[in-house]
C-alpha positions in Angstrom: -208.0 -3.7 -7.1 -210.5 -4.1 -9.5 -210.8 -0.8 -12.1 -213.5 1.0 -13.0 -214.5 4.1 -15.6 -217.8 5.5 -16.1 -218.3 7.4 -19.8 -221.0 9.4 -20.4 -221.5 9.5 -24.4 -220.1 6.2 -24.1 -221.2 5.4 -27.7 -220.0 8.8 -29.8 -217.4 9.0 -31.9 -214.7 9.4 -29.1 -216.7 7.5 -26.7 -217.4 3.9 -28.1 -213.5 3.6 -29.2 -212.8 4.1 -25.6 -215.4 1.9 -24.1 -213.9 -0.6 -26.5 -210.0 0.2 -25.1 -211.0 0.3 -21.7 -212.2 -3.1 -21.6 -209.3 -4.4 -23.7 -207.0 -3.3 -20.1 -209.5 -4.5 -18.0 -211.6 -1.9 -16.5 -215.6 -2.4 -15.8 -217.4 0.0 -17.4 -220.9 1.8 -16.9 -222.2 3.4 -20.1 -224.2 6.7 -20.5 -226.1 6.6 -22.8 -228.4 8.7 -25.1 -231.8 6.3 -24.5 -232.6 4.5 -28.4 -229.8 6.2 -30.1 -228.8 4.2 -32.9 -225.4 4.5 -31.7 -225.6 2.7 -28.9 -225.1 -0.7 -31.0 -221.7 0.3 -31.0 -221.1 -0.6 -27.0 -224.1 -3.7 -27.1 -221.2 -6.0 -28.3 -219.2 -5.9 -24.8 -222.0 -7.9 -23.1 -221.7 -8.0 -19.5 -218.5 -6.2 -19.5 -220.4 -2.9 -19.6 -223.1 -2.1 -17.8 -225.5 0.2 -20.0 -227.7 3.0 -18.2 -230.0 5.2 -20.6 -230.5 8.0 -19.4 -230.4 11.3 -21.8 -228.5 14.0 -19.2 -229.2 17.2 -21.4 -232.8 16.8 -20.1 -233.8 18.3 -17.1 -232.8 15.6 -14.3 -231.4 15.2 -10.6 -229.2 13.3 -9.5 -231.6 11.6 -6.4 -233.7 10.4 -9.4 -231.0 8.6 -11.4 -228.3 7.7 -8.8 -230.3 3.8 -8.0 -229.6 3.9 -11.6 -225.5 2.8 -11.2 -224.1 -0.2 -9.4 -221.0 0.3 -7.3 -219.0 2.8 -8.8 -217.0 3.4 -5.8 -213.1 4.5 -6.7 -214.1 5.0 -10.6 -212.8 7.2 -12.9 -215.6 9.4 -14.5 -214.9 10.2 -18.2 -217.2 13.0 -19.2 -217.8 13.3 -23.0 -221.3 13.8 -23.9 -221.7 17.3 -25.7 -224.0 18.1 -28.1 -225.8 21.2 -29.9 -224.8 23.6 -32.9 -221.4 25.3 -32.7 -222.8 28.8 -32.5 -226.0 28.4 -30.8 -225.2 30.0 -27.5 -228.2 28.4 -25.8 -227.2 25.3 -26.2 -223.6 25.3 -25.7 -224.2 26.9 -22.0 -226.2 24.2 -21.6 -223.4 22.0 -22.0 -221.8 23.9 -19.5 -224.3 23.5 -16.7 -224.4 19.5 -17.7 -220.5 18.9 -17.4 -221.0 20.9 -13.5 -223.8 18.3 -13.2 -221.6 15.4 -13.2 -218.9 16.0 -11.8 -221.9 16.4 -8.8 -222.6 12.9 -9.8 -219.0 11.9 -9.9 -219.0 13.0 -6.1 -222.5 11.0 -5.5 -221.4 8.0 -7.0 -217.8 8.3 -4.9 -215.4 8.5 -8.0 -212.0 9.4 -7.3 -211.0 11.0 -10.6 -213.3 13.3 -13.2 -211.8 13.7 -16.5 -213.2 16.0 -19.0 -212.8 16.1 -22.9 -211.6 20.0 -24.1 -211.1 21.2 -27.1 -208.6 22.7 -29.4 -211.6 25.4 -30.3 -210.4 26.4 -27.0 -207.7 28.0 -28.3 -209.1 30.0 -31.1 -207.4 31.0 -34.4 -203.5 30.2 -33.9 -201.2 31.0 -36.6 -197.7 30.3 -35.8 -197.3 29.7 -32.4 -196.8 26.3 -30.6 -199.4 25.8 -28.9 -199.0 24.3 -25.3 -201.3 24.0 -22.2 -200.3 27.7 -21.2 -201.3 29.1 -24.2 -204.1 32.0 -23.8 -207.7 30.4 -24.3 -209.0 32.9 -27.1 -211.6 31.3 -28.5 -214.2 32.4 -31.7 -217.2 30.2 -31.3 -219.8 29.5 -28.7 -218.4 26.2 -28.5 -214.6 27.4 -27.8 -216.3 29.5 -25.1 -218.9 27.2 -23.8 -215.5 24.5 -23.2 -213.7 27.2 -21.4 -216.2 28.2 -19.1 -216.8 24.4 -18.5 -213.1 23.9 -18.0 -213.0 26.6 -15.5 -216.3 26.2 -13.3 -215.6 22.5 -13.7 -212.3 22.6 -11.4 -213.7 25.0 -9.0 -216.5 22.7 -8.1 -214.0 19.5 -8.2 -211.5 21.3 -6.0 -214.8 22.0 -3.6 -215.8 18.3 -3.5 -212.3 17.0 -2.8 -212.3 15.2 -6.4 -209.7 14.8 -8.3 -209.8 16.8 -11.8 -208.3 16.3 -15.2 -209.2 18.2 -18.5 -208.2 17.2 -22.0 -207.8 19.4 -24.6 -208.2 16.8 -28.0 -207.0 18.1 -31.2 -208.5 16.9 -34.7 -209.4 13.4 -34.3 -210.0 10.9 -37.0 -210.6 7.4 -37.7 -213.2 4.5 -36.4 -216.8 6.2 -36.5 -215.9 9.4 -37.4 -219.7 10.7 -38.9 -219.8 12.3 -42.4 -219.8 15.9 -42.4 -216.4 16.3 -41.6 -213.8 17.4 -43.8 -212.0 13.7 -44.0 -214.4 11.3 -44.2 -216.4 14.0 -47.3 -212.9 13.7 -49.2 -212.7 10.2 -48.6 -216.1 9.2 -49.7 -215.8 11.9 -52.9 -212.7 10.7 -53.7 -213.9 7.5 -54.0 -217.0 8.1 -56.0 -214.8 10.4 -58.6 -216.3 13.8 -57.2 -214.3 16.9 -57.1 -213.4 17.9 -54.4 -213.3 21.3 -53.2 -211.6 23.0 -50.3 -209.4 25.6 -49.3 -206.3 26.4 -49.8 -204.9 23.8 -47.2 -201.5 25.8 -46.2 -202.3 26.0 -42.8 -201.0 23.4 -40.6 -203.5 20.6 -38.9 -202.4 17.8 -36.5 -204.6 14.6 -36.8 -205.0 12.1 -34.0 -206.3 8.6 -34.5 -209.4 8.0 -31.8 -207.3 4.6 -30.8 -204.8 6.6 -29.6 -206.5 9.5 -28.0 -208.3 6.8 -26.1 -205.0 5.6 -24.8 -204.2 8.8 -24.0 -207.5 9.2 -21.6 -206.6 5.8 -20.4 -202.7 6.9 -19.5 -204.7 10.4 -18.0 -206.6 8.5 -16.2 -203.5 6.2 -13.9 -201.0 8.6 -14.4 -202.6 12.3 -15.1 -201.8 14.7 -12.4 -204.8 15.9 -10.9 -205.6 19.8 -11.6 -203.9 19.5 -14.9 -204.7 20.6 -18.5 -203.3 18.3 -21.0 -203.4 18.5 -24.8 -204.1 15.0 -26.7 -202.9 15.9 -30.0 -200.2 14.1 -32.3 -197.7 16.6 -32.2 -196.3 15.6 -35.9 -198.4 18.6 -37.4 -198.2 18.9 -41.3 -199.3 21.8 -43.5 -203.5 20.4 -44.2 -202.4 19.9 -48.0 -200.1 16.9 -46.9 -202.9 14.8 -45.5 -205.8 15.5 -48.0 -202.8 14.4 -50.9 -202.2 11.2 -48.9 -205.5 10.6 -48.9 -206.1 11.2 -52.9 -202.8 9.0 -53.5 -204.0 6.0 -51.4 -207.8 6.2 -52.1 -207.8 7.9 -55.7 -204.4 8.7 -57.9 -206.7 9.9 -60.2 -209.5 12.3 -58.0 -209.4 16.1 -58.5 -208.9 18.2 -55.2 -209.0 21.9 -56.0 -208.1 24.3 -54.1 -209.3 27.6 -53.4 -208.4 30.8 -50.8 -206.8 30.2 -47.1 -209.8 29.9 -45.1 -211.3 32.8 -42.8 -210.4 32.3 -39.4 -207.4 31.0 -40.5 -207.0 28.3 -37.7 -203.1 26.6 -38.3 -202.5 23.8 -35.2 -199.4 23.4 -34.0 -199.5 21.8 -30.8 -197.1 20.5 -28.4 -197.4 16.8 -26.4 -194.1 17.3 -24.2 -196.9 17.6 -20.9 -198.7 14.4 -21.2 -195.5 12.4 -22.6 -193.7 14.1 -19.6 -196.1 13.2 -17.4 -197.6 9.8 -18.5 -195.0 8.3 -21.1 -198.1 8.2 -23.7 -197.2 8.8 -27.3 -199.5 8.3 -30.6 -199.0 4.8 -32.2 -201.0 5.1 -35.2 -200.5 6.9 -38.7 -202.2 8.6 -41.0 -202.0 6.3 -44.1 -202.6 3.4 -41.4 -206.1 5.6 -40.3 -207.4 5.9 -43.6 -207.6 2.5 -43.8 -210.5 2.5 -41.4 -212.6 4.2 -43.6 -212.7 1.7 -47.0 
């Protein structure tokens, strides 16, 4: 039987990796995307393999306008990743909300069998010591933590309603292939390499790092062998104090850079999450390491 995905922000960060995976196993794929974003020249390589449709879905649209949009997308799996807006701008983020419960409606229309959705460790909130698995409370600090649990929640309840099956993934920090500048990794790898201090905190607490290759595998292995109704974390699960990777990074990129380091940061946020739940349930484990993900960004 032939396989099919649908991805909307099919050419983000997390997006265009997994356009590019899911075609390496074999799936068709129809692309949402943002119309004229300069990103979408990421996905224009794949040719006929992916079927393109513009369409920007934080504007104000219905489904009945669109749907002639899609070819057959019977039996698909629908990945939704589009998100956008500031962190902490309320407005916006419930508007993310209302978006995700708008397609998983066009999931239905379109006569997907599966609607996976991308979480978020913000989820979680600030988490010192504990491991932190799929039953751990949701406690989250930011309009975005709280924004992607009210979408997790109101996103089952309308799945269970329409009889389609439902998976959410919580991802942890991912790094690697597009990752935009702004973020605390690719800023130390591009000071680093122009001989620029570097300052940051005081990196004790501990971080988990997950190349986008491999949480792309991991929506992939959600995807066939997910149980539906589940909550999964895609993480790495071989957390480190934050310290560790910002050294590697100075010893591989620049012996000689200067990271200074100042107070623990305020929320102290330390990640420590487990995998055992999707390994259990999919046999998917992280391939990639860190030193072999920085080498993405020279």
């Amino acid at each position: 039987m032939d396989k099919k995905a649908i991805i909307s922000g099919a050419s983000g960060f997390t997006g265009a990796v997994l356009t590019e995976y899911l075609v390496s196993v074999g799936y068709e794929v129809v692309a949402i995307v943002r119309p004229n974003s300069s990103h979408n020249s990421r996905i224009d390589k794949f040719g006929k393999m992916v079927t393109v449709i513009p369409i920007d879905i934080f504007e104000d649209i219905s489904i009945e306008s669109i749907i002639d949009k899609f070819p057959n997308c019977q039996e698909s799996v629908f990945f939704h990743l589009a998100w956008h807006g500031d962190r902490n701008n309320t407005e916006e983020q419930l508007k993310n909300v209302d978006v995700t419960l708008e397609m998983v409606d066009l999931a239905n229309a379109l006569g997907c069998k599966r609607f996976i959705c991308t979480g978020s460790q913000a989820e979680y909130g600030p988490i010192r010591e504990d491991i932190i698995t799929e039953d751990t409370l949701t406690s989250p600090i930011t309009a975005y933590g709280e924004a992607k649990v009210a979408a997790c929640q109101l996103s089952k309840v309308k799945a269970d309603q329409l009889g389609l099956e439902w998976i959410w993934g919580r991802i942890f920090s991912l790094i690697g292939k597009y990752e935009p500048r702004g973020r605390m990794l690719p800023d130390l790898i591009y000071k680093l390499k122009n001989n620029e201090d570097v300052f940051l905190s005081s990196c004790k607490q501990n971080w988990d790092y997950l190349d986008v290759r491999d949480a792309s595998e991991a929506l992939i292995a959600l995807a066939e062998k997910g149980k539906s109704g589940e909550i999964y974390n895609i993480a790495n699960g071989d957390y480190h104090p934050l310290k560790y990777y910002t050294e590697l990074a100075k010893e591989m990129i620049n012996p000689n850079g200067k990271i200074i380091y100042g107070e623990d940061p305020n929320p102290y946020v330390s990640l420590q999450p487990s995998v055992e739940k999707i390994r259990r349930d999919t046999g998917w484990c992280p391939q990639i390491d860190f030193v072999d993900t920085l080498k993405v960004y020279e």
